[in-house]
N, C-alpha and C positions, 0 to 999 in steps of 0.2 A: 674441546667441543663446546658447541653454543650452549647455550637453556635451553633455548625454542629451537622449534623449526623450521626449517625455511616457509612452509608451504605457509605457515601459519602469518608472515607478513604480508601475504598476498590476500588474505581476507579481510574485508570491510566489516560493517556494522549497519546499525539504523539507528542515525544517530536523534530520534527521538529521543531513546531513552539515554544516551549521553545528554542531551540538556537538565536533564534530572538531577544529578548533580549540580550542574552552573545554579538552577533555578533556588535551590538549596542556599547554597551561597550566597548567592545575593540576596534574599530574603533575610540570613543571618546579619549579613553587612549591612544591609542597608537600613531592615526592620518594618521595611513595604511589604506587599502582598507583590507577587509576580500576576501580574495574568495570563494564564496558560491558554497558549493556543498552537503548541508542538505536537501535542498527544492526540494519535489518531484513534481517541477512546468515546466513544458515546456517553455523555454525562447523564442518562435517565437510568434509573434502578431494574437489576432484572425483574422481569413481569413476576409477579408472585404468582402465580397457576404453578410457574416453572420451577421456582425458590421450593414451595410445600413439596415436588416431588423429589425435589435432590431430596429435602430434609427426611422423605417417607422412604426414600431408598437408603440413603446413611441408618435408618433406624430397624430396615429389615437386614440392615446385614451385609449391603451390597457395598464389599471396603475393601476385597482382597484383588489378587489378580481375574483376568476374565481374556475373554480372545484376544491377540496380539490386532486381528484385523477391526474389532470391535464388534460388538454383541450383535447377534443374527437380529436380532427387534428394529435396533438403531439404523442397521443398513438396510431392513427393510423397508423403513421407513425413508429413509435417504432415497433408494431405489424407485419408490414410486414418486417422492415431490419430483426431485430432478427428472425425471423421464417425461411427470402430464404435464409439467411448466413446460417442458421445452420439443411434445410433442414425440420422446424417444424411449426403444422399448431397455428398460436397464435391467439386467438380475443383481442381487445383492452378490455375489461372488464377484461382483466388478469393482464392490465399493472398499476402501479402505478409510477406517478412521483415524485422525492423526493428532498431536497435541496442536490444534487452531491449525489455520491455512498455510501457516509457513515450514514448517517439514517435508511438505510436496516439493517443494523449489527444491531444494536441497537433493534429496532425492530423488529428481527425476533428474539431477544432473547425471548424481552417480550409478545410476540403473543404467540412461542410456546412451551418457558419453563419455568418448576417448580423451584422451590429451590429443590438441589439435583438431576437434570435432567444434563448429560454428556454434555460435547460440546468440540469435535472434532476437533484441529486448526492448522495449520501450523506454526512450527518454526524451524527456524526465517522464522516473516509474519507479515502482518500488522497490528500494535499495538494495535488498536481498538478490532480486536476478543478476544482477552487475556483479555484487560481490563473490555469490559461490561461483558464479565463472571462470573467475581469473585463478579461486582456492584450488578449481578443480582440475586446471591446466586445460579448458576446453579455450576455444576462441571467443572475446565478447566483440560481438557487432551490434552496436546501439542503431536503435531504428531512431532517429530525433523527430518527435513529435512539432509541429506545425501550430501558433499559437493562431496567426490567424481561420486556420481551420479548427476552430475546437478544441486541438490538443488531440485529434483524430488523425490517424493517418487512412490512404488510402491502398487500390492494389497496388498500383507503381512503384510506392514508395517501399512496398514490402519485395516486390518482385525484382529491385535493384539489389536487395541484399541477399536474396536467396541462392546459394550454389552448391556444388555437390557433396561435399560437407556439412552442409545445415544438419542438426541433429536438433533441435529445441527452438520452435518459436513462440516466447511469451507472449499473452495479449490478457488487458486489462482492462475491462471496462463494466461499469464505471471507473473512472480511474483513478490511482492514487499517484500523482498528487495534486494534479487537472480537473477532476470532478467530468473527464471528458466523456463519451457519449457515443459509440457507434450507430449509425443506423441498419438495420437488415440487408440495404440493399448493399451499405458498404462492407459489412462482414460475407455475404454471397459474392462478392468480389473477390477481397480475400483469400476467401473459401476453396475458388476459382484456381488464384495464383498460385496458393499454396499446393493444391493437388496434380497443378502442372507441372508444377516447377522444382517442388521440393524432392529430395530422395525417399524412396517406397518405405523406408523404416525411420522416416522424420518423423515426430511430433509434436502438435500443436499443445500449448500447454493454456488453458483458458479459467482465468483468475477472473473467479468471478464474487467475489466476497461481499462488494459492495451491492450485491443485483436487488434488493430490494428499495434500495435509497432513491429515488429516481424525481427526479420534479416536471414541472410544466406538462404533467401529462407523458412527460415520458415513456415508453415500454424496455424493459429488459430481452435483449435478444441475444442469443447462446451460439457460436458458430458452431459448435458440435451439432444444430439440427439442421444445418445446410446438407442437404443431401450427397451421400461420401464421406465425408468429416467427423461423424461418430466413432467410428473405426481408426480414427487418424488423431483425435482429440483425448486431453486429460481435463476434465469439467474438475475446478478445486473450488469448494465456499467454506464457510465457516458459522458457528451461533456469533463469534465475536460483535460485529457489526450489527447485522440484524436484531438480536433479541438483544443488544446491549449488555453481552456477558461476554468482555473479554477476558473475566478470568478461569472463565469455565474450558477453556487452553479443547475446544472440540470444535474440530474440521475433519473436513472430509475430500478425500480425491476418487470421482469413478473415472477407472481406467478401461481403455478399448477393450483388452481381456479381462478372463480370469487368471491367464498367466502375467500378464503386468501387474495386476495387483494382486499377487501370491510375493512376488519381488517386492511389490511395496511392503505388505505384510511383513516381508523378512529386515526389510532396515526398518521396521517400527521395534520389533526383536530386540533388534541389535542396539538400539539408540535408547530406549525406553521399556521396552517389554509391552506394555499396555496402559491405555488411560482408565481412569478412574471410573467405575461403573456406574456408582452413583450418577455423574454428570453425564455418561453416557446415554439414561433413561432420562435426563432431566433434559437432555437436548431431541428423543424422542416425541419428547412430550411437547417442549415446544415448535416442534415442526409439524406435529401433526393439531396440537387446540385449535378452537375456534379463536380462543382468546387474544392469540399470536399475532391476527391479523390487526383486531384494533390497538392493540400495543404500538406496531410496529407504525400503522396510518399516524398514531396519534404522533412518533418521534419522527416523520416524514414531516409531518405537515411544520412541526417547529422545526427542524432545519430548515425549510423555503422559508420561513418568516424571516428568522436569520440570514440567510442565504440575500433575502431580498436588502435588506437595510445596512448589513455591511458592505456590499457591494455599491450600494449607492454612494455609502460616506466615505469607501476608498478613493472611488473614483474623484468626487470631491477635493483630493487633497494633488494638489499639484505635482504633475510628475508622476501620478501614476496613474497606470489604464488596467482594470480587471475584467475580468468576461465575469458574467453569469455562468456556472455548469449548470450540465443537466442531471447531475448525479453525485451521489459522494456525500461529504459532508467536508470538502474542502477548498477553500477560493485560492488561487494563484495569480496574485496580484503581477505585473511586468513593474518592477520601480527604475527603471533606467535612471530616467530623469530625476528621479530622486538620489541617487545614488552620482550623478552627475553636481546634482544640486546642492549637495551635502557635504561633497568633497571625499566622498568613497573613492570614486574612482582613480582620483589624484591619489590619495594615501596611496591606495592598493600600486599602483605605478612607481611610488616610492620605495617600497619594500625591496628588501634583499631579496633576490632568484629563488635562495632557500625557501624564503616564508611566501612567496609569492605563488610558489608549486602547493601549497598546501591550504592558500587562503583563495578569495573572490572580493571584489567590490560587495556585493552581496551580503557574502560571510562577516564579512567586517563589518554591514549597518546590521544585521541578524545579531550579532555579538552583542554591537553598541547599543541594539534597543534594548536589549536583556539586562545589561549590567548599566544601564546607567536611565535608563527607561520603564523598567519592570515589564517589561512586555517577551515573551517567548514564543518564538516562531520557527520555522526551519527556512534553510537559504537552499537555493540550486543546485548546489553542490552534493548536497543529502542524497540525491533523487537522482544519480546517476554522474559519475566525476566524469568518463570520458567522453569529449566533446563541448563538455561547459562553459568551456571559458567563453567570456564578451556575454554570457547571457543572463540578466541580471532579475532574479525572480523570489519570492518568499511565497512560504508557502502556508497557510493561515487555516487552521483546524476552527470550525464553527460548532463545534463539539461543546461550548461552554455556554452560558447563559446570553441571553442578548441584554441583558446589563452590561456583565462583564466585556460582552464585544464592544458597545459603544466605546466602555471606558480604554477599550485596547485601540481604537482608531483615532482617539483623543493621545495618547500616548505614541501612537507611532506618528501624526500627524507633529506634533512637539520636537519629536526625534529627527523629523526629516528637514530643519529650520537650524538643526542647534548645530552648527558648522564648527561651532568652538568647542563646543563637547565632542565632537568624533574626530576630531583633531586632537585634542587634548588624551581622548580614549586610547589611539594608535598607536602616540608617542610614549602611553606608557606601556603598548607591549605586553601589557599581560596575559590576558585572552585573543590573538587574535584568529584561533583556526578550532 
């Protein structure tokens, strides 16, 4: 008999936190500072309103277990932002609290699909829907997102992959790893196609973690308040993003029922028991303060500074072209030409079948800028393996200081000249996947 088991090859990662390690490493070797731009972590401190009421609930006592679905306060509070932001009537018995946004993925596979049941994903998108797919023996059907459009897709493009199997379609916006951008009219299309098309017990599953982050005036729009689509939709956010607390591990999913999320309730049981109460009121609290909103403006408005000046100085650098997003807090540079330039793409065409199943043109400048660049970024690959190949993208977290960014656009700019160092990098083979 094996160790493992089979199921367990068939699940991916996010390999954010695999660079963690590398970046370790080379900092040891080398005795540089890395600069990090993998981690899709907001670099500003939690708002202290929110810090004193963890501290005031840790000091009342609130340390043991508590409801599996999370405290009647919290979901009450959940229940009314979600419903007046997005114009919908919600009860707290809809809501489920979970550890952060990613436990919903996961379980909404296993709540409500078979083996051999579709599942509907954006790529490039967040690495988790790819991965519990394939763990779960359902079908993955990548929806490829459209650079010239935004990184947006439209109905067509969703209504080609829908068929009588669909059980799960993910949708992400703002996006990760695009920074892309729906508009109302194009989610009321959607909306559209989905409730023609899709099977009466589909559901839409609407990842909306990043909906506060929004630039140029942008607006957040929810396709659960297309009319119909409440009832058909799973709304999932989290405090991660917004109030700059991802270690506060508190998200949320409201489900069309009480009976869907009574199910979700039971794999929160099953997986965990319950999140920590303290943080529970501490995420109360900062959903409902005043305080919450100039927090949040004040880390909005430094991302578009950011947002605005690395993009300029990307573009700048030969061989690459980045869009501006409307959301997010991450640019998605295209570096073909870089990667053409540099001699990626040759190396990578040299590789053995073996290593070439496992790497990218891409992978391999993401690799070199890290260990011999100090720079850390995520490659294409990260964000959705099937389909990837020939599309050569990195993917660049503004989450760090705009210091730090110039000094990383000075570093990848360096790295995309040094022809002899990423030649030199391949043939030793060390890292290349």
């Amino acid at each position: 008999m094996a160790l493992f088991s089979d199921r367990l090859g068939l699940i991916g990662t996010e390999n954010a936190f695999k660079i963690g390690p590398y970046i370790r490493e080379d900092e040891t070797a080398s005795g540089r500072p890395v600069i990090r731009c993998n981690l899709g972590e907001p670099d500003f401190p939690l708002p202290k309103h929110i810090r004193d009421e963890v501290h005031r609930q840790i000091e009342a006592g609130k340390t043991h277990y508590c409801d599996p679905q999370g405290i009647i306060p919290l979901r009450e509070a959940i229940a009314k932002d979600v419903g007046e932001r997005r114009g919908l009537k919600i009860s707290p018995d809809q809501v489920v609290v979970t550890a952060g946004a990613k436990p919903p993925i996961g379980f909404a596979q296993q709540v409500y699909c078979n083996p051999g049941d579709e599942v509907i994903y954006p790529s490039p998108g967040y690495p988790v829907y790819e991965s519990f797919t394939t763990y779960l023996g359902s079908k993955p059907v990548p929806l490829h997102l459209d650079e010239a459009r935004g990184f947006t897709f439209d109905a067509s493009d969703l209504a080609a992959l829908i068929t009588p199997r669909t059980k799960l379609v993910f949708m992400n916006f703002p996006s990760n790893p695009t920074g892309g951008v729906a508009t109302k009219q194009q989610l009321e299309e959607m909306a559209r196609v989905f409730l023609a098309k899709a099977p009466a017990d589909a559901r839409m599953f609407s990842d909306e973690v990043y909906e506060t982050i929004l630039f140029d005036g942008a607006l957040h729009h929810s396709i659960a308040s297309v009319p119909g689509m409440q009832k058909r939709t799973i709304i999932v956010s989290a405090v991660s993003k917004t109030y700059s607390w991802t270690g506060g591990r508190v998200g949320w999913a409201v489900l069309p029922t009480a009976e869907e999320a009574d199910a979700f309730r039971n794999m929160n049981i099953n997986y965990y028991s319950c999140l920590s109460e303290y943080n529970e009121w501490g995420a109360k609290v900062a959903i409902e303060a005043p305080e919450s909103r100039t927090a949040i403006q004040e880390m909005v408005t430094a991302f578009q500074t950011r947002r605005d000046a690395t993009v300029k100085a990307l573009n700048e650098i030969p061989g690459v072209a980045c869009r501006s997003p409307k959301g997010a807090f991450y640019l998605f540079p295209n570096i073909s030409g870089v990667c053409e330039r540099v001699g990626a793409v040759k190396a990578f065409d040299a590789l053995p079948e073996t290593l070439r199943s496992k790497t990218s043109p891409a992978t391999l400048f993401q690799l070199f800028l890290l260990f011999r660049h100090g720079l850390a970024t995520m490659d294409r690959r990260s964000f959705g393996r099937i389909g990837s190949e020939g599309k050569h993208y990195l993917r660049f977290s503004i989450a760090t200081s705009l210091e730090d960014l110039k000094e990383a656009v000075v570093r990848f700019s360096r790295a995309a000249d040094d022809n002899a160092g990423l030649a030199d990098y391949v043939a030793k083979g060390e890292r290349l996947f």
